[in-house]
C-alpha positions as CSV (number, residue, x, y, z in Angstrom):
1,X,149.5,161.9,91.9
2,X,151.4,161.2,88.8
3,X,153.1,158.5,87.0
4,X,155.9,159.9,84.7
5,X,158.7,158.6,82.6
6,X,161.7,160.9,83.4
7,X,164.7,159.4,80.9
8,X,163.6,158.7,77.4
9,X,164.9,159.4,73.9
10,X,163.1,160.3,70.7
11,X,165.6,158.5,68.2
12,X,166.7,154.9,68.0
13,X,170.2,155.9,67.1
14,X,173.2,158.7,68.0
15,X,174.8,160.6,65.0
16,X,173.6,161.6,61.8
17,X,172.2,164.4,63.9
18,X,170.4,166.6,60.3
19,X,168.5,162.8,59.8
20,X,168.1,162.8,63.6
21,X,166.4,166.1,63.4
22,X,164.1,165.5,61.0
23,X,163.1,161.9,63.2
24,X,162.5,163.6,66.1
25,X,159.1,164.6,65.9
26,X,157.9,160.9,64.8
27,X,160.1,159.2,67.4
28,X,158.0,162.1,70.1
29,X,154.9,161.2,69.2
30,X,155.9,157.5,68.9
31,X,157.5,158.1,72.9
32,X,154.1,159.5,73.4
33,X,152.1,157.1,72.1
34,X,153.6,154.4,74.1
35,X,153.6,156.2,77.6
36,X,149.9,156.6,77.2
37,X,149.7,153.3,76.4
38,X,151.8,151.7,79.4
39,X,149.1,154.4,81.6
40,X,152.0,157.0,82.5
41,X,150.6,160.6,83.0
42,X,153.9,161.7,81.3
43,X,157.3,161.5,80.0
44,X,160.2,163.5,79.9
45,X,162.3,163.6,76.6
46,X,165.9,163.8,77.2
47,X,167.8,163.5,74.4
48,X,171.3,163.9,74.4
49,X,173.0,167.1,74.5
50,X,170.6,168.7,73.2
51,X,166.5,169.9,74.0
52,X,164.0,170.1,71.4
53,X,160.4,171.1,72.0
54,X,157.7,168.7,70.8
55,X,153.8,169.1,71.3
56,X,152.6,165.4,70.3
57,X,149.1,165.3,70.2
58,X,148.3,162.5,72.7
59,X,146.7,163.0,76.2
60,X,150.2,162.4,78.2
61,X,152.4,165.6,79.2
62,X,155.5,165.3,77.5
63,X,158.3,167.3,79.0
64,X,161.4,169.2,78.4
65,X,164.9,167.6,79.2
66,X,168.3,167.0,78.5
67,X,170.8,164.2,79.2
68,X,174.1,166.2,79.6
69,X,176.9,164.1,79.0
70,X,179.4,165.8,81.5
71,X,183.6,164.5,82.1
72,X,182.4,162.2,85.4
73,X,179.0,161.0,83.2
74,X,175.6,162.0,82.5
75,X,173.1,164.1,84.2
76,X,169.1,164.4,83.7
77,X,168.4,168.1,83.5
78,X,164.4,168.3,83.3
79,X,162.2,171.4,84.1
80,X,160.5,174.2,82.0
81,X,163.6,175.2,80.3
82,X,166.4,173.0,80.1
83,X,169.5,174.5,78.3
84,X,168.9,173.9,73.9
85,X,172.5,172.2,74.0
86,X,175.6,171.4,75.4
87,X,179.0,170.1,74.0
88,X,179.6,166.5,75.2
89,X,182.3,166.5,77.8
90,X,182.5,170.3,78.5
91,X,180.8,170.6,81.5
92,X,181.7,169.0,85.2
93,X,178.7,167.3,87.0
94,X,179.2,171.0,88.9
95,X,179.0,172.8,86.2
96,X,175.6,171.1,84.9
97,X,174.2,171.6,88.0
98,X,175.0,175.1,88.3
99,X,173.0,175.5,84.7
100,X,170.2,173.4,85.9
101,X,169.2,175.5,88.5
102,X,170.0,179.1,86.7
103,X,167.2,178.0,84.2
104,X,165.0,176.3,87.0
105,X,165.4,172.6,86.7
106,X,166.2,169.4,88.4
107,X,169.2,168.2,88.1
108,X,169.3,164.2,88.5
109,X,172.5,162.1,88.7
110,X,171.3,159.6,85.9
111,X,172.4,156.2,85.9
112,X,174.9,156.4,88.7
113,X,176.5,152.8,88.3
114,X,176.8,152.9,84.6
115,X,179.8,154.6,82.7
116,X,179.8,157.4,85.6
117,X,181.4,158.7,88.4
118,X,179.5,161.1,89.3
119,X,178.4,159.7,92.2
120,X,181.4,160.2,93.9
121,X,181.1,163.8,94.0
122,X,179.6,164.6,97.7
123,X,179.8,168.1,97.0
124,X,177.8,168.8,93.9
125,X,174.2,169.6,94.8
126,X,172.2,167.1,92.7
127,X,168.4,167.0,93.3
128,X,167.6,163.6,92.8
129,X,169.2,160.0,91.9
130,X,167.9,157.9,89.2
131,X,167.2,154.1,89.7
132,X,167.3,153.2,85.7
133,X,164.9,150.8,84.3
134,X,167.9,149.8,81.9
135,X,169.6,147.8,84.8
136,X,167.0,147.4,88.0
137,X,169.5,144.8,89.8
138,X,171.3,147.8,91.0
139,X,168.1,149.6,92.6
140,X,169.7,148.6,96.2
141,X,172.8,150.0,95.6
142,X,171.3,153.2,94.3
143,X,168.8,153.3,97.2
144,X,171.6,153.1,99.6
145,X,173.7,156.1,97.6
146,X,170.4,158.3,97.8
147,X,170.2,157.4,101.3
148,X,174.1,158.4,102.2
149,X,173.4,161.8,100.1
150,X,169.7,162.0,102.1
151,X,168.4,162.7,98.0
152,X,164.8,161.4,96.6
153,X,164.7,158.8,94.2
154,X,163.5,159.1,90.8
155,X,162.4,156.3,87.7
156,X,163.0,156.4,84.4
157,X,163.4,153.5,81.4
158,X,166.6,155.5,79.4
159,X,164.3,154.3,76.6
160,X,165.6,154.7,72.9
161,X,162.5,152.6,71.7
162,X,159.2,153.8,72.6
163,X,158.2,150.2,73.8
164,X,160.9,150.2,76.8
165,X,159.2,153.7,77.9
166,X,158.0,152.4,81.9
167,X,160.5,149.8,82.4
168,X,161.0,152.4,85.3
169,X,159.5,155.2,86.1
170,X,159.1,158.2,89.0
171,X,155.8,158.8,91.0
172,X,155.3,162.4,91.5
173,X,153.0,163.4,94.5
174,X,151.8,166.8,93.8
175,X,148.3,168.9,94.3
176,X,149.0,170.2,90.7
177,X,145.6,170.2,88.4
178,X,148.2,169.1,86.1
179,X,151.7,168.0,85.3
180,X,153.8,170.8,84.4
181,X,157.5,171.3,84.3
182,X,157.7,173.3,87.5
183,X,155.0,171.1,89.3
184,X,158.2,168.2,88.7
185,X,160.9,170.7,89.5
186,X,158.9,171.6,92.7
187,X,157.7,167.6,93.9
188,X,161.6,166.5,93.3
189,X,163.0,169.3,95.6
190,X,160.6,169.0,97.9
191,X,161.6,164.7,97.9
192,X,157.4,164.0,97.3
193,X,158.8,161.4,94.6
194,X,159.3,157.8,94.4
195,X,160.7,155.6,91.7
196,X,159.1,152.3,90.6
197,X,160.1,149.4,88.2
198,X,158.2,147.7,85.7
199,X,157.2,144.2,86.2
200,X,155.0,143.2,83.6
201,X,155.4,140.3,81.8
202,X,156.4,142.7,78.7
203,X,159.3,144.3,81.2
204,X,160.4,140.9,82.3
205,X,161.0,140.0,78.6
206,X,163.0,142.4,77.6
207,X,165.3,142.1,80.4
208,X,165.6,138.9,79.3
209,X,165.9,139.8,75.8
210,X,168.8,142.3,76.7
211,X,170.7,139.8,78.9
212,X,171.0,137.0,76.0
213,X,172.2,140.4,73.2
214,X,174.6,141.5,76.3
215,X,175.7,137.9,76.7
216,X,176.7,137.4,72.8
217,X,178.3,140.6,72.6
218,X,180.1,139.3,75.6
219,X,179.8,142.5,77.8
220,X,182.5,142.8,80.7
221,X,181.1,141.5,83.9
222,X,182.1,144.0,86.6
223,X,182.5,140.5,88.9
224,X,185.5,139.6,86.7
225,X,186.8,142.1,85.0
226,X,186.1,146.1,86.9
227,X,187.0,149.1,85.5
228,X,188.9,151.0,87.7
229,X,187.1,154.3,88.6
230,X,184.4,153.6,85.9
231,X,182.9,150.1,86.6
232,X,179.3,148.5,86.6
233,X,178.3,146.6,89.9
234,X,177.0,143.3,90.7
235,X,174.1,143.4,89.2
236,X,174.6,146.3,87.2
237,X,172.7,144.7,83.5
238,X,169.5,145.0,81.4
């Protein structure tokens, strides 16, 4: 059994993507670092839109990933070889799919109450739904989607600093000597994963912390004001 991280980012920051590059391999280690730390056997790197390889030299598996920004929302794509990049907005939540599985990955509706609608698509033939540690208020309605679309549920922080990597994260149940891509591709299809939240005292701080910044920066409560066909539910906040 293993505990891993399946959305986190390498960089603190979008854009700038030739300074970006050259961060990358700090902000892995950093990831890495951190999930050993917070006693994760791993952590996926999903940057977005793009997959670069990192070897950190910490005892944690880091894996390969992408966060495809599709024209319905973003999808986790982890497994041994996630596509090297993909233009934001090119793809349908169909279409990533489809490339998921050609190169023999999972393909995991990420964040599905957040900025998305991709999970209105009944059709599409995700693998797994995220419950995101970024907003855990929204974990019932998420386990009632994967429920309606009989899917597993997965964990993972959508971490862009290394110390939110576990706010959640996804317990893999596999006989695996160790935790390899296709061990996670094969324990995800197979539903022998579960998705935990953090609840240290660390975790409970920066929820707070995130809630007083959302506050002042006066983010729009889906209560008062939804957005139609995009919207974030009750609960839906750091």
């Amino acid at each position: 059994m293993y505990a891993v991280d399946l959305h986190a980012h390498t960089r603190f920051f979008h854009g700038r993507r030739r300074l970006g590059d050259r961060f990358d391999p700090v902000g892995a280690r950093l990831l890495a670092e951190a999930t050993a730390r917070r006693g994760l056997s791993g952590v996926a790197t999903t940057n977005h839109d793009y997959y670069t390889p990192f070897d950190p030299d910490v005892d944690v598996a880091v894996l390969p990933g992408i966060e495809i920004t599709t024209d319905r929302g973003h999808v986790l794509v982890v497994g041994p070889d996630p596509p090297p990049a993909t233009e934001p907005g090119s793809l349908s939540p169909a279409a990533a799919v489809e490339l998921a599985h050609e190169r023999d990955c999972a393909a995991i509706v990420a964040h599905p109450f957040r900025n998305s609608t991709v999970r209105e698509l009944e059709d599409v033939l995700f693998d797994a739904i995220e419950v995101n540690g970024k907003h855990p208020r929204s974990q019932p309605l998420v386990e009632e989607l994967a429920a309606e679309r009989e899917l597993p549920l997965v964990g993972g922080s959508d971490a862009h600093y290394p110390f939110e990597v576990g706010r959640a994260y996804t317990v893999v149940e596999t006989d695996a000597d160790r935790l390899t891509p296709s061990a996670l591709v094969d324990a995800i299809r197979d539903g022998r994963v579960s998705a935990r939240v953090g609840r240290s005292s660390l975790d409970r701080l920066l929820r707070r912390g995130y809630r007083a910044i959302h506050r002042r920066k006066r983010v729009i409560d889906a209560i008062e004001r939804p957005t139609p066909g995009v919207g974030t539910p009750p609960g839906e906040e750091q």
